[in-house]
N, C-alpha and C positions, 0 to 999 in steps of 0.2 A: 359123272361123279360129282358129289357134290360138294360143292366149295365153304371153304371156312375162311371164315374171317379172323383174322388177328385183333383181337382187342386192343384199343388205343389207354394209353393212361396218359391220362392229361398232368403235367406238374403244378402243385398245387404253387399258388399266389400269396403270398405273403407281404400284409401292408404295414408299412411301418407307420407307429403310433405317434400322433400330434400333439403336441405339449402347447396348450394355451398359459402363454404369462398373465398370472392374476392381477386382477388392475385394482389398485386399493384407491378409493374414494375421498380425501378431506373431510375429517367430519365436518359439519356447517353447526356452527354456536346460535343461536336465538336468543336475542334479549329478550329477558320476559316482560310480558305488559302488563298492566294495571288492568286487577279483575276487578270491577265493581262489586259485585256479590262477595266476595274476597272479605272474609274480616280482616280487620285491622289487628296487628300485631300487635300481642297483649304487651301492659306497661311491667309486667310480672311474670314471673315462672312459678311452675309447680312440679315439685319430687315425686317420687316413685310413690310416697306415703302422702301424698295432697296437701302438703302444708305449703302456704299459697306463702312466698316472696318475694319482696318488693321496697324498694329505695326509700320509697316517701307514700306514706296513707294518711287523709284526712278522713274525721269523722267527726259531723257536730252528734254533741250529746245535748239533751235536753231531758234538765231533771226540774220535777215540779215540787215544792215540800209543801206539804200541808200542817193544817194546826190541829192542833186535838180538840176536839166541840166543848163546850162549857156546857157542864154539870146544874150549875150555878147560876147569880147572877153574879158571880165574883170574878173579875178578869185578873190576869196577872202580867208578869213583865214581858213573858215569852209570848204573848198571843195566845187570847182562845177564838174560838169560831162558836158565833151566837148563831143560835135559829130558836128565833124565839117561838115561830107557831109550832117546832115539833118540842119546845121543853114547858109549851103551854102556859108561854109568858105574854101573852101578846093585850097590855095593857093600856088604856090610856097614861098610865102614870108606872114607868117601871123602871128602879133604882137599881141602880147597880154598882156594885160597890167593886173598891181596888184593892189586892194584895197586900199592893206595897206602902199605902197608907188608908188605915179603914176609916179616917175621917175625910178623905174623898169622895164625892159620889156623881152622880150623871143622872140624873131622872129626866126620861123621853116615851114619849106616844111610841109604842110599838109595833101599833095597827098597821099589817100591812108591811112591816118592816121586814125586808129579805135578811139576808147570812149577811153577816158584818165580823172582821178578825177587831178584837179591842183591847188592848193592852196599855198600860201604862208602866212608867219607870223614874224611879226621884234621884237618879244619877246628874250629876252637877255638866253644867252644858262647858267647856273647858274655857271656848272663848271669852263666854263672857265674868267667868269666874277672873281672868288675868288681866280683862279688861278694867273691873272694879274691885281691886282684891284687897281692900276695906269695907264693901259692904258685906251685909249680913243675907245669903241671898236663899233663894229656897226653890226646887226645881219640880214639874211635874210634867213629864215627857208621858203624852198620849202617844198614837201611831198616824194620827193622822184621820181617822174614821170618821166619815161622811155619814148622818144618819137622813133618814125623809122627812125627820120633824124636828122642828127646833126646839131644844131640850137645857133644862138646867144643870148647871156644871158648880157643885159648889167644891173650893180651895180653901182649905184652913189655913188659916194668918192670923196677924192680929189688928186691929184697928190700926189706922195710920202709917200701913205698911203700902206700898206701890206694887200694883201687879202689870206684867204687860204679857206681850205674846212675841217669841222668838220664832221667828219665820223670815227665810230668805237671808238667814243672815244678818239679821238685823232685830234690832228690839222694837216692839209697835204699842201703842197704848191701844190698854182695850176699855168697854167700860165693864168694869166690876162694880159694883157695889156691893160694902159693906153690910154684913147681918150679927147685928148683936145676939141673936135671939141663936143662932145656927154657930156663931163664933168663927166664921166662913166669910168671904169674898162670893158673891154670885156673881155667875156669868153666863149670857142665854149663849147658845150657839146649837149649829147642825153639827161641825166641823171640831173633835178635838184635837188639840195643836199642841206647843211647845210651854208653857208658862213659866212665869221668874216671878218671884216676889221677893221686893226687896225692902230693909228695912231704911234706904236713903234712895233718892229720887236718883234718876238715870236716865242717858240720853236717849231720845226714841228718831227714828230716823235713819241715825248711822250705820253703814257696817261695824260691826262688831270682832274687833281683831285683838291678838295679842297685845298684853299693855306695851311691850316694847317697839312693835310696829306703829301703834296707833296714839295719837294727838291725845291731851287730856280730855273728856266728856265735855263738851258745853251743856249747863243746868238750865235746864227747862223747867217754867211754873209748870204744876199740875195742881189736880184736887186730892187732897192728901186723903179724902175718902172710898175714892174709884179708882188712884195711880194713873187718872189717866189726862194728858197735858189738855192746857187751857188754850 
């Protein structure tokens, strides 16, 4: 006969489950280093709308003013800008006459002559007005204008009056000579300058300061036809 076997069942196994404790790490802090490529932290902020802020802003400005070019040969007290070869003056002998007194004039070789600003003003100099403030004195403030030729400068006065040249502060003899014919003072120069003509003689040399600051004038000879000391 044939034999049977009894099936075996095995019991099942059952493994009980391992619980690892989580091991939490220290975070580690890093100082941070200097990146060279790194810009540098601006001295300013900027908003959501770009308007740039900031404690302290420097800015140089540089403004240039210019003169208005002369028409003319007539200069006035504000400055005008000559060019004589574009106003087609460019003369051996060319006059030029002043605003602010039309018996003024400059006559100079123009040849060759670049852009020159030339103005003139008969505004009294203060110092030396409180300096002799008994004389009778008469002003004629150029700007200073350098020309390439030496040119005549004639000043109306009258005979036996003194003329000199205020520069640096100081009163300087110049030589003027007298023109009966012109009723003028001539005077050669490159250079127009400061002039005073006075109808009593004055110190040349000195600073020239308020009278209350400054010592009486000591009287210097001159030639009572040039104003200018002996």
């Amino acid at each position: 006969e044939p034999t049977t076997e009894e099936p075996t069942t095995e019991e099942p196994t059952t493994e009980e489950p391992t619980t690892e404790e989580p091991t939490t790490e220290e975070p580690t802090t890093e100082e941070p280093k200097d990146d060279p490529e790194k810009e540098p932290e601006k001295a300013y902020s900027e908003d959501k709308d770009k308007k740039v802020k900031a404690d302290k802003i420097e800015i140089d400005v540089t403004i240039t003013l210019g003169f208005a070019k002369a028409e003319t040969l007539e200069a006035d007290a504000d400055g005008l800008l000559f060019d004589f070869e574009e106003m087609d003056e460019q003369d051996e002998e060319t006059e030029i006459t002043f605003k602010e007194d039309d018996d003024v004039s400059f006559t100079v070789d123009t040849t060759h002559q670049g852009e020159i600003v030339i103005a003139m003003d008969t505004d009294e100099i203060e110092a030396v007005e409180d300096a002799y403030p008994s004389a009778n004195l008469d002003f004629y403030n150029f700007n200073g204008a350098t020309f390439r030729k030496t040119g005549t400068l004639l000043l109306p006065g009258e005979e036996g009056q003194f003329v000199y040249e205020y520069k640096n502060g100081a009163l300087q003899a110049v030589n003027a000579k007298w023109d009966s014919y012109e009723e003028a003072f001539v005077l050669k120069t490159k250079t127009l300058g400061q002039y005073v003509i006075s109808d009593v003689e004055l110190a040349v040399g000195a600073a020239v300061a308020p009278a209350d600051e400054a010592a009486a004038p000591a009287a210097v000879a001159a030639n009572p036809s040039t104003g200018a000391a002996l």
